[in-house]
C-alpha positions, 0 to 999 in steps of 0.5 A: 887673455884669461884662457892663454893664461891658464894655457901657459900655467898648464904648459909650465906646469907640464915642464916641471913634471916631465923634466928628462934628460936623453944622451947619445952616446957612440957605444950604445952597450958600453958598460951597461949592457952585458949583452952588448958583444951578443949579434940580434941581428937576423939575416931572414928576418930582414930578407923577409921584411925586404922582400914583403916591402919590395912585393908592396911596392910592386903591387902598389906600381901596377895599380897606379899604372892601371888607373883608367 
């Protein structure tokens, strides 16, 4: 009883100091972001990162099927 006691008061304690409040909101950029009219999206990037993954998967495929 004593340990869950002292679990609880440390738990609580955690609370208190870690107390944050997050929000969603649709727009992201909104007022805050000056950058927020600014694409960093990079078409290559995302092709590479696709094809790396597909490559994987591929590779991943063939060792499953050649298990004895």
């Amino acid at each position: 009883m004593y340990k869950i006691g002292i679990l609880l008061l440390l738990v609580a304690c955690l609370c208190i100091f870690t107390d944050a409040q997050l929000t969603f909101t649709s727009s992201w950029g909104g007022k805050r972001s000056p950058m927020a009219a600014i694409s960093c999206r990079n078409d290559e990037a995302i092709a590479a990162i696709y094809k790396s993954i597909q490559n994987e998967a591929e590779r991943f495929i063939i060792c499953q099927t050649q298990k004895p």
